[in-house]
N, C-alpha and C positions, 0 to 999 in steps of 0.2 A: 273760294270763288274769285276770278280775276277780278281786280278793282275798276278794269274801265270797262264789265261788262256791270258792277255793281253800280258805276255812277248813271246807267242806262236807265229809261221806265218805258213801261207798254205805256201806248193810245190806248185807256180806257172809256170808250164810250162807244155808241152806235153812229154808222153810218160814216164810216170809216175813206179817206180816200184812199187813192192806190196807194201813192207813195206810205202814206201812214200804215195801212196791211202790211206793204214788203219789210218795213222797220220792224212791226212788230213780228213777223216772220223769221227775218234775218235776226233780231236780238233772238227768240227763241229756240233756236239753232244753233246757235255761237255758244246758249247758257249752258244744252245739252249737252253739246259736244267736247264743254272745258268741263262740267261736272261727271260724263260720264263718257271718259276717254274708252277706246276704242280696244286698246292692250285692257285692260280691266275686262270690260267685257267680256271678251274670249275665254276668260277664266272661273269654270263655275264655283268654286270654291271662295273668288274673292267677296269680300262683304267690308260695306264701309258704314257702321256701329252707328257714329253719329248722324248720319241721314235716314236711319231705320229710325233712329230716338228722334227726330224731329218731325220725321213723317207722320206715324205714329200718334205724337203728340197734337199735330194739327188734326187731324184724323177726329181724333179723339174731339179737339174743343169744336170742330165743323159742328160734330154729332151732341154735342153738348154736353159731354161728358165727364167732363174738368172745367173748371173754373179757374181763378188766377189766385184764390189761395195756394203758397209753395205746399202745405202740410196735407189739403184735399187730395192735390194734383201728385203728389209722389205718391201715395195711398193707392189713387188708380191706377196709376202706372205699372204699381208693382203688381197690382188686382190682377192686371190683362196680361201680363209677363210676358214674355219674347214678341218680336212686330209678328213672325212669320208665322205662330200659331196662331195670333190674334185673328189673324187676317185668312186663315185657310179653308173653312170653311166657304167663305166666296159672302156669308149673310152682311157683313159688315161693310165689306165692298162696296154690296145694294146697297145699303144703308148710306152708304155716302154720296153715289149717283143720284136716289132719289131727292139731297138734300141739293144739288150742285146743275144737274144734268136738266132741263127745261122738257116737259112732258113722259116724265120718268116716272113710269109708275110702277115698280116694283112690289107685290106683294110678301113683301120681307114675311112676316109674322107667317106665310106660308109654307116657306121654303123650309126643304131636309135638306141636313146633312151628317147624316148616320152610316152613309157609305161614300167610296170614291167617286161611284156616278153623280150623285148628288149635289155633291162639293162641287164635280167640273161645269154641273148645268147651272151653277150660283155662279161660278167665274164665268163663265160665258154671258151669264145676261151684264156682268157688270163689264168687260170688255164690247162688247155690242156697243153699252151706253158710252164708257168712254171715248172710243172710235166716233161714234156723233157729236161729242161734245168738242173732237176734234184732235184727239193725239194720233199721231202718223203710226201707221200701219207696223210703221220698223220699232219703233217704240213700244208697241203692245206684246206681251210676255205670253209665253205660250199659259195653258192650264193647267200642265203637268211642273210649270215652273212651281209654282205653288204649291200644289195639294199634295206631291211627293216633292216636294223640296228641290226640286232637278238644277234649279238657277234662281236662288232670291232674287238677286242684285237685281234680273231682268225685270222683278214685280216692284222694287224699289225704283227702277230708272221708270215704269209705267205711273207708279203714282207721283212721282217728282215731277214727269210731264203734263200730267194732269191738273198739278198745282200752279205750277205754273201758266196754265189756261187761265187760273179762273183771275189772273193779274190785269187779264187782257177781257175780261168779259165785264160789260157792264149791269150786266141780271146779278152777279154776284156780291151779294152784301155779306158775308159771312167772315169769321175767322180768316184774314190775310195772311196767303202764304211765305212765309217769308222765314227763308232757312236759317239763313244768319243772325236772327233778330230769337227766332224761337232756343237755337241755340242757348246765343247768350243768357236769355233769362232762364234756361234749364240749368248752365251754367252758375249763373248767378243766387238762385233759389237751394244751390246745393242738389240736385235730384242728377245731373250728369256730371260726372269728373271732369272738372277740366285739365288738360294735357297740353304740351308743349307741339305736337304733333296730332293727328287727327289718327282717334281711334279705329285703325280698319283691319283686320282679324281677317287668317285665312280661316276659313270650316270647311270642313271636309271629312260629314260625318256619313256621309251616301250609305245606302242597304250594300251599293254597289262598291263601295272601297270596302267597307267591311266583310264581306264578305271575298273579297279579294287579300285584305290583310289573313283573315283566319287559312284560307287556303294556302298563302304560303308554309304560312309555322306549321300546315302538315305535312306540306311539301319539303320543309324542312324535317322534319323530324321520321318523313317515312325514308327519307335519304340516310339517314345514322342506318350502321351497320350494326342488327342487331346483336349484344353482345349475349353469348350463350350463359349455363350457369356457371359460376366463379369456382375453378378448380379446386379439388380439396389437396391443400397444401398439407394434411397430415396423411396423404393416400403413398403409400412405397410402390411403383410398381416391380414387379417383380421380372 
């Protein structure tokens, strides 16, 4: 994170004047924009580890699900495994709108998700909510980013921006989001490696590369010139 967007804070509180809205405005546009550059973006494949582990992990203590024992909180960590499965279903989503989002009533304990329609009508109602709660339009991830996997990164820059709302909301008493801070004590606690450089992986495990890889090697291999049967070198002919 730039350091002079880190020495920054939102006006938290109601009844805001203008100039204090365009601040808090202009900071939260400056934050997006340096944590989720624009070349990244365009790359469905990129993924950046240590912001799925941190999101995740707030996610988690919103919903109350970890505590700040280190030995509880890597236990569940490991429980929920990867952010993208945690999350694909779309229930946990609700789950976090309803805890965050003002007049959000999601009927969690209702919802399927035993098929792909399912899953997209759980992301849907937690995009709705988001969008009200106020993340821009260009920041909300489609629902196939998700439930097929098409573009993580796009569901991780949606809930970063979402986190960041709740800095600036004074209805929000909950687990503060704050990436740098969650980090370090993931860091600190032992449960995320810490690295000289920030953990960010291509993946590129698509049905759609895959199957693009396997079509080559038959593409390759229906290209070899079939060789017939191997002559008998004890045959004379006559």
């Amino acid at each position: 994170t730039n350091l002079c967007l880190e020495e920054k804070t939102y006006h938290k509180k109601k009844d805001l004047t203008e100039e204090e809205q365009k601040e808090n405005e202009d900071l939260f546009q400056a934050t997006m924009k340096a944590e989720f550059p624009e070349e990244d973006m365009l790359d469905k494949s990129y993924r950046d580890k240590d912001k799925d582990f941190v999101i995740l992990t707030w996610i988690l203590e919103v919903l109350g699900e970890v505590d700040d024992n280190p030995k509880s909180r890597m236990k569940k960590l490991q429980e929920v495994g990867e952010f993208e499965f945690f999350l694909q279903s779309g229930i946990q989503l609700c789950n976090l709108v309803n805890k965050i989002v003002p007049e959000t009533e999601i009927h969690t304990e209702k919802l399927k998700s035993a098929n792909l329609l399912s899953r997209r009508q759980n992301i849907k109602l937690f995009l709705s909510a988001a969008k009200k709660y106020g993340v821009p339009e260009r920041y909300l991830f489609q629902q196939d980013d998700l439930v097929t996997q098409a573009h993580v990164h796009k569901v991780t820059r949606t809930l970063y921006a979402f986190g960041e709302l709740t800095k600036m909301d004074p209805d929000f008493t909950g687990p503060p989001f704050n990436p740098e801070k969650i980090l370090r004590d993931l860091i600190t606690q032992g449960i995320r490696r810490k690295s000289s450089c920030r953990d960010v992986e291509q993946v590129n495990t698509s049905i759609h590369s895959i199957f693009q890889n396997l079509m080559q090697d038959v593409e390759r291999k229906n290209s070899l010139t079939p060789k017939g049967p191997p002559k008998n070198i004890y045959y004379k002919s006559t």
